[in-house]
C-alpha positions, 0 to 999 in steps of 0.5 A: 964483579958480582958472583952471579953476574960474573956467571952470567958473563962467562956464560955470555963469553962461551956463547959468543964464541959458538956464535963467532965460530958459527958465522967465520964459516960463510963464505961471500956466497953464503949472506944471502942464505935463508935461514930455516924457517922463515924469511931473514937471510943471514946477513938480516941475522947478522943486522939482528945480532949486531943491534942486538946488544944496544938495547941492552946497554940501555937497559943496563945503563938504565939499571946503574941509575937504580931505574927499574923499568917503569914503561908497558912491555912491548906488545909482540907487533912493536917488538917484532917492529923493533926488530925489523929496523934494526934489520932494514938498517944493517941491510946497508952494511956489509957483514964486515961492517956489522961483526965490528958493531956486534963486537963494539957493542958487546964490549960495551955491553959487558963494561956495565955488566961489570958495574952491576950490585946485588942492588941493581939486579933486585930492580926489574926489566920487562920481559914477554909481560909481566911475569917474569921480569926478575933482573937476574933471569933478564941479563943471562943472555948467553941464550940469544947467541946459541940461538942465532948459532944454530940458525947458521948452522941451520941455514948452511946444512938447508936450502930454504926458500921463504914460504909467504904464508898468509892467514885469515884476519880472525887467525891473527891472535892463534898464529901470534901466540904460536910464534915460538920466540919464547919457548926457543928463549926458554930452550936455550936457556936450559943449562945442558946438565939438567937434560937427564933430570927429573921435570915437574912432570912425573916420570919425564927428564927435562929432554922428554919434556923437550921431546913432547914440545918438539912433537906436541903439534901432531893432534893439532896437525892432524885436525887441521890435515882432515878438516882441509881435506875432507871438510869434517871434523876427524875423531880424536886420536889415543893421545897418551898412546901417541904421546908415548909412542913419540917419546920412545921413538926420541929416548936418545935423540939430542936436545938439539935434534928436538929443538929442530924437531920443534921448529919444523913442527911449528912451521908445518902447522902454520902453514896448514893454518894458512889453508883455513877457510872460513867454513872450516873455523866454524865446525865443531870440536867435542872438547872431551877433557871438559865436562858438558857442554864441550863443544867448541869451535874451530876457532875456539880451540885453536885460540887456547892450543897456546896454553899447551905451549905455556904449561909445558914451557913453564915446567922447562923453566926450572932448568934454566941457568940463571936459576942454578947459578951461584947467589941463585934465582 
């Protein structure tokens, strides 16, 4: 096997275990859980993880023919499709049923790993665009089950019920870009290590860059908290102040923690998204950090607070495994 991709599969291997170890503690009575902060109970997560590995043995099949990936990525609706039969499939399997595909699969998932050449992992794979679709980073898919591994541990500790929140039709593309799939993808991805390392933001480790993304909504929320309330628009707030505030208040607090942190935060402003009208869309925000004129409304400036989320998920990336591991990204 390939140095790097062995790596990978390694990685893979320790991951699946976490996984396994996460879901051998529900009990008959636990499927029908909720998972924290949505609406997929646990036996949805386990029909998810169990189709999970199918379509990348495509992928890889694909890759041992010297195919790269010539079709448009899906866009997030089909994908998020995508993921909804594979669920609406697995709802008609018992658990047991679905831990024997998730296994089966794996199995054979890792066979075409085996058969994997420096050739093949210069091809490319689609991925969240075009931007970054380099093979290598693409099969490091150790990250997929520690995520699914924490959800269980998160639906154990918390009694969720789903909150069915609906948005206005012109909120549609702010509440997509906030989805948080690819900053989770990013965070799960970081090799532990690197927590306590200088980021790419000076005088920040990659865990309080973490902490800043884990937090990054409160300016956000707090616009959206007035506006709702009082029907205006609040002054802006000392953000460098609040910033760091937030960041000592998180010295020690564990990557995990914050990826919680994360998550909470994130549902909170959707849901103060989902009490919008369209009275409020229309006010007017004075952009302070763009020259005159800086008014924007609303609307406007909800639709760019995903670059927020961007810039700060690009600087975690260079803590990601696949770019520390041997033969390199």
């Amino acid at each position: 096997m390939d140095p790097y991709v062995h790596d990978a599969v390694l990685d893979m291997l320790a991951a699946r275990n976490e996984l396994t170890s996460a879901l051998s503690r529900l009990t008959e009575g636990d499927w029908q859980r909720f998972v924290p902060y949505g609406d997929r109970t646990l036996h949805d997560l386990l029909a998810h993880v169990a189709g999970f590995d199918g379509a990348w043995a495509q992928s890889a099949q694909g890759l041992l023919r010297g195919e790269a990936e010539q079709r448009p990525p899906l866009s997030a609706a089909e994908a998020r499709a995508a993921r909804e039969r594979a669920i609406d499939r697995g709802r008609a399997l018992a658990p047991q049923a679905l831990l024997e595909e998730m296994e089966r699969r794996r199995l054979l998932l890792l066979s075409l790993y085996d058969l994997l050449e420096p050739r093949h992992l210069a091809l490319a794979l689609r991925s969240f665009g075009d931007e970054h679709n380099s093979v290598r980073e693409r099969i490091w898919l150790a990250y997929h089950d520690r995520l699914h591994a924490a959800d269980v541990s998160r639906a154990l500790r918390m009694t969720w019920h789903p909150q069915r929140l609906r948005f206005r039709p012109e909120l549609a593309p702010a509440v997509e870009a906030l989805a948080p799939d690819e900053t989770l993808y990013v965070i799960y991805s970081v090799d532990p290590v690197l927590w306590e390392r200088p980021s790419p933001l000076p005088g920040w480790t990659y865990r309080q860059l973490l902490a800043h993304i884990a937090t990054g909504d409160w300016v956000l929320q707090g616009h959206l908290r007035h506006i709702i309330e009082q029907g205006d628009v609040a002054p802006w707030p000392d953000i460098d102040a609040g910033n760091a505030d937030r960041l000592a208040e998180r010295a020690y607090t564990p990557a995990s923690s914050l990826t919680e942190e994360y998550l909470s935060m994130r549902h909170e402003t959707l849901r103060l998204l989902s009490q919008l009208e369209p009275a409020h869309l229309r006010l007017n925000l004075s952009l302070w950090w763009q020259p005159p004129p800086n008014e924007r409304s609303l609307l406007d400036y909800l639709l760019g607070f995903e670059r927020h989320d961007r810039a700060h998920r690009e600087q975690l990336r260079g803590a990601m495994k696949y770019a520390h591991a041997r033969g390199g990204a």
